[in-house]
N, C-alpha and C positions, 0 to 999 in steps of 0.2 A: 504493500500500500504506500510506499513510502514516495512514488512517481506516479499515484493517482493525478495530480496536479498535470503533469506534462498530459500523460495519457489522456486526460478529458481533453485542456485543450488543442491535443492534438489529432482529436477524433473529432471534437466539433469542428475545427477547420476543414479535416478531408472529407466531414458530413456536407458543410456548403461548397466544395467542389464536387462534391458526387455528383450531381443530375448536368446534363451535358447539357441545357440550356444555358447554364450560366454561365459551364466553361465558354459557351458560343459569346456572353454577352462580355464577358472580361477580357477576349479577342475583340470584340466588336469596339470596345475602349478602346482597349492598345493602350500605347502610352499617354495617350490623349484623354478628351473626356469626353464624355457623350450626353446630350439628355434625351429623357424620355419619347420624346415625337421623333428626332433623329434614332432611336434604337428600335423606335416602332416600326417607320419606314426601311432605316438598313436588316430587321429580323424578319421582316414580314406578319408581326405575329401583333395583338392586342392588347395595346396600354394598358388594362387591367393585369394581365398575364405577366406582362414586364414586368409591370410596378411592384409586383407580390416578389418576386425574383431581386428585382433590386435594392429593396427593404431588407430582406435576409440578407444580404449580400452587405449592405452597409450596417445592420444591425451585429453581423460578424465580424466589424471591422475589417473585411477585405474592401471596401468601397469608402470614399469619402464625399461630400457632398458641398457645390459650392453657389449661391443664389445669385443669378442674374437678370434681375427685372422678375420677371413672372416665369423664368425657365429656371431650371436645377442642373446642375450637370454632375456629374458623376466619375470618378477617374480612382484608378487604382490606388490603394493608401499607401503599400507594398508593392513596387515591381516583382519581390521577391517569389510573388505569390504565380506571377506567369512563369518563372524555375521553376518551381513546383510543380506547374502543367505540365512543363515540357518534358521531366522528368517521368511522371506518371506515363506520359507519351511513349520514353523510350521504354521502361520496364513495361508497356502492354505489347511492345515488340513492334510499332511505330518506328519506322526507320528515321533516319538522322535529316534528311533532305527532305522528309515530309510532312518536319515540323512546325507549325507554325511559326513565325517574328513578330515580337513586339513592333506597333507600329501605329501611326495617329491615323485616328477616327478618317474615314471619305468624308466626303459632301455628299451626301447621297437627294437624288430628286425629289420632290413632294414633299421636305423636309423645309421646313420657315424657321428653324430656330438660327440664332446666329453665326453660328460655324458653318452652316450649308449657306446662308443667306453670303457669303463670300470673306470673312474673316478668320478663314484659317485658308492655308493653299489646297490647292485638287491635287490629288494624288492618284497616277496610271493605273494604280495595282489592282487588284481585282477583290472584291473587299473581304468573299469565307477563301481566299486563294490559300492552302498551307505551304506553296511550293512558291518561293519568291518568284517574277516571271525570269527576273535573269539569269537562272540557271536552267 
């Protein structure tokens, strides 16, 4: 019992990495930060659904949270927490080149918040790509 302390929390953190949603939305950050209408649009999936995701996510301190105007954006607390993906990645036998990179949020279209709306740069990449294009 003596490493109960570690062991919880380090079973609740691989708890809120478990569901691959999230893994998808802590990608879908990258190093940058994202808010909800931009993560609606780049997931395809419904604000409500997000939101539940990114509540556990910042309620586990893997997410931080930062107000601008009437939007919230979102961004990793820990980079360290994307190692940890990538590592899960290899030990599932995920080869080395098929890993994902940390990387800032797209612009993504149908997206009004102010990161799409032009205040961050457009980026070539392809945004679930796990293979950089230039290799």
């Amino acid at each position: 019992m003596k490493n109960y302390n570690f062991e919880r929390k380090a079973s609740d953190l691989l708890a809120l990495l478990g569901n691959p949603f999230r893994i998808q939305i802590i990608l879908t950050i990258g190093e940058g930060e994202a808010c909800v209408c931009h993560l609606e649009t780049a997931l395809n999936k419904r604000q409500a659904y997000i939101s539940q995701h990114l509540m556990a996510l910042r309620d586990g301190g893997i997410l931080e949270t930062r107000r601008e105007g009437k939007y919230i954006f979102y961004r990793l607390s820990n980079p360290k927490v994307f190692e940890l993906i990538r590592a899960a990645g290899l030990l599932a036998g995920v080869q080395e080149k098929d890993l994902p990179m940390l990387q800032i949020p797209l612009q993504v279209n149908k997206c009004v918040c102010p990161h799409c709306e032009g205040e961050i740069p457009m980026f070539e990449k392809k945004l679930h790509s796990v293979v950089p294009e230039n290799e």
